[in-house]
C-alpha positions in Angstrom: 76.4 238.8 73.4 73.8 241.3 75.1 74.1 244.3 76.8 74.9 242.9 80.0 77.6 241.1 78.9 80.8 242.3 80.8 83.8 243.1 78.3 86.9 243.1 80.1 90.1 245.1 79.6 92.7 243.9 81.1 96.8 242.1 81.0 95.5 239.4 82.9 96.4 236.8 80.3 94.9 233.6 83.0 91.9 231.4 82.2 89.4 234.1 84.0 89.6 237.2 85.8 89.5 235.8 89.3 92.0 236.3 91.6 92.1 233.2 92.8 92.6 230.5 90.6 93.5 226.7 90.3 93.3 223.2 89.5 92.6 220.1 91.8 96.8 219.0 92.7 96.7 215.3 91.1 93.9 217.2 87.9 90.3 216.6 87.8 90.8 212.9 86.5 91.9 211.5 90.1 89.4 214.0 91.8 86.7 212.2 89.9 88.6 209.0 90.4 88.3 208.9 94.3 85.2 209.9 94.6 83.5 207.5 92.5 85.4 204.9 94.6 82.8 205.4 97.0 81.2 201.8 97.9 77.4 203.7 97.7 78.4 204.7 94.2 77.7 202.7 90.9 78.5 203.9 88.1 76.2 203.2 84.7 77.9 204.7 81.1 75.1 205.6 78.9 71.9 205.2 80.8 69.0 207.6 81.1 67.1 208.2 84.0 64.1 207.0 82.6 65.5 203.4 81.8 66.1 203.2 85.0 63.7 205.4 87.1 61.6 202.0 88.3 64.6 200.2 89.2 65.9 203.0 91.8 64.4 203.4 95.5 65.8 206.8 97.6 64.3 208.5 100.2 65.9 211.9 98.6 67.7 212.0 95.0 69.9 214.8 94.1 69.5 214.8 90.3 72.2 216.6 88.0 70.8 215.6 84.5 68.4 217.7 82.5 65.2 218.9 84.4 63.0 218.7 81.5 64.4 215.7 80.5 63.6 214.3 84.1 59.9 215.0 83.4 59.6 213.7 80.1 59.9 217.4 78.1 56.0 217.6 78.8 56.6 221.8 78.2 59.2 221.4 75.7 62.6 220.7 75.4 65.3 223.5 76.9 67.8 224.5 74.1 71.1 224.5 75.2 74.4 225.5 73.1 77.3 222.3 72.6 80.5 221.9 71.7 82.6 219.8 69.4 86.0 219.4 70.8 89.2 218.9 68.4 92.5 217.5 69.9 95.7 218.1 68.7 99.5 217.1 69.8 102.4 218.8 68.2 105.7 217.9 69.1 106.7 221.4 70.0 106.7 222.3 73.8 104.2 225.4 73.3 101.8 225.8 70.6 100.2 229.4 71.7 101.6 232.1 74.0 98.7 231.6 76.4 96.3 228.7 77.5 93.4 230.5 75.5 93.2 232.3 72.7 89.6 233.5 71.6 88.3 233.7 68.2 85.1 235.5 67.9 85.4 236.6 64.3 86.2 234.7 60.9 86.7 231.3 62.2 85.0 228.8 62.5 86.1 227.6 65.6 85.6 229.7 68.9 88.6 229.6 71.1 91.7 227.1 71.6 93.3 226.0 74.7 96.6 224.2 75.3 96.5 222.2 78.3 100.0 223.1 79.6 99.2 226.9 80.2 96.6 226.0 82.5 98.4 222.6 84.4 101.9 223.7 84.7 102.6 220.5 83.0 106.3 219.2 82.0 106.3 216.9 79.1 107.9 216.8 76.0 105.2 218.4 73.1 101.9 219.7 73.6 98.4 219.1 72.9 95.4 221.4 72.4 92.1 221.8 71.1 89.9 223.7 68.9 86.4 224.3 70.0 83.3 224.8 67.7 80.2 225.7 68.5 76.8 223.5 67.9 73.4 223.6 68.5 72.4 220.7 71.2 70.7 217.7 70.0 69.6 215.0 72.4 71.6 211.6 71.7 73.9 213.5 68.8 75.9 215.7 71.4 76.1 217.3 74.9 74.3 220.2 76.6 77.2 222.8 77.7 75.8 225.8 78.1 72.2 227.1 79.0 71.2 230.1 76.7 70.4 232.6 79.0 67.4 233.8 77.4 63.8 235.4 79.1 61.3 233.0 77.3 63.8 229.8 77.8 64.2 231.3 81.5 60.2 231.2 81.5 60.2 227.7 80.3 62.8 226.4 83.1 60.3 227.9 85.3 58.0 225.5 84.5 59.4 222.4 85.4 60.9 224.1 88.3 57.3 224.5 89.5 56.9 220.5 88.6 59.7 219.7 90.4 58.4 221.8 93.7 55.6 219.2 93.3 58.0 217.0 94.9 58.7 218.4 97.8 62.1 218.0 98.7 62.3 214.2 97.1 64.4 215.1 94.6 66.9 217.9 94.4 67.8 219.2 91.1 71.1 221.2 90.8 73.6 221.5 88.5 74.3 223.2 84.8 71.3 220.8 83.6 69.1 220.8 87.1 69.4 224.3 87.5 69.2 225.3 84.0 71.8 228.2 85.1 75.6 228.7 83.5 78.4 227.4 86.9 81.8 227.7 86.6 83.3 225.0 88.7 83.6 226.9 91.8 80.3 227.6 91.6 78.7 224.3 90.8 81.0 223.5 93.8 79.4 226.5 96.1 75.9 225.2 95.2 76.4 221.7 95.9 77.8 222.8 99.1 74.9 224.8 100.0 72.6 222.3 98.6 74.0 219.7 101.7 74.0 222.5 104.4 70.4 223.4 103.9 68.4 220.5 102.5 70.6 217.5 103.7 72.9 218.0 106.9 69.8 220.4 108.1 
């Protein structure tokens, strides 16, 4: 936490402070679901760009992955801070009085989140998880969070510069493109804006 860090006081016991919040109607899985129905969209699990990178042909790419990754770490890699995830089910309906409960102290998990709090869900038990914190290590875990950081900042620079170099061919955007923290409505706002200005323009 730095100085800049906003500390809230507040009864809003929701997910954020927003005052508009919510969750796709059917949840993200058939969001995700329809969209990668798409006939233009294949889908390859575990596949980096670079196994690939001479097998693809585009006019314009709009690349979500890492962006130092994407030009081989040639300044360094970007740290990032990850998560392990730890599910639960109980067979009690609620677990917690709220859908998260931070832990910033002697644990050594971070925060825990029961899923009904936040879907309005109706199901006999519940399930939550336990989050702990870890240090990002390509091909051991994933990159959540950029570290917001002035000499890590500097180094994004870098590759953004690189990635100028291309002029326009490839779009980076994203957690991982952008090197920048979204919440969804966010990464939503930029994608958005990334079709109204470079695309649709």
């Amino acid at each position: 936490m730095t100085a800049r860090d906003p500390v809230y006081i507040s009864r809003d016991d929701r997910y954020f402070q927003d005052t508009y919040q919510g969750m796709p109607k059917l949840g993200y899985t058939e969001l995700f679901r329809r969209m990668l129905k798409h006939p233009n969209i294949r889908i390859l699990l575990n596949t980096p760009y670079q196994a690939i990178a001479d097998e693809i042909h585009y006019q314009r790419m709009i690349y979500t992955g890492q962006i130092d990754q994407f030009f081989n770490d040639q300044y360094g890699e970007l740290p990032y801070r990850s998560l392990n995830f730890v599910h639960f089910h109980d067979r009690r309906d609620q677990v917690q009085a709220v859908g998260t409960v931070n832990f910033p102290n002697e644990y050594d998990y971070t925060r825990t989140t029961e899923f009904k709090h936040l879907t309005g869900q109706q199901c006999a038990g519940s399930s939550w998880i336990e989050e702990y914190p870890q240090t990002f290590r390509r091909g051991k875990n994933d990159p959540y969070y950029p570290i917001p950081k002035e000499e890590y900042r500097a180094l994004y620079r870098k590759y953004e510069a690189e990635a100028e170099k291309l002029e326009g061919r490839v779009i980076f955007a994203g957690r991982l493109g952008d090197y920048q923290y979204y919440n969804m409505d966010q990464a939503v706002a930029r994608a958005l804006s990334i079709f109204d200005k470079r695309i649709a323009s």
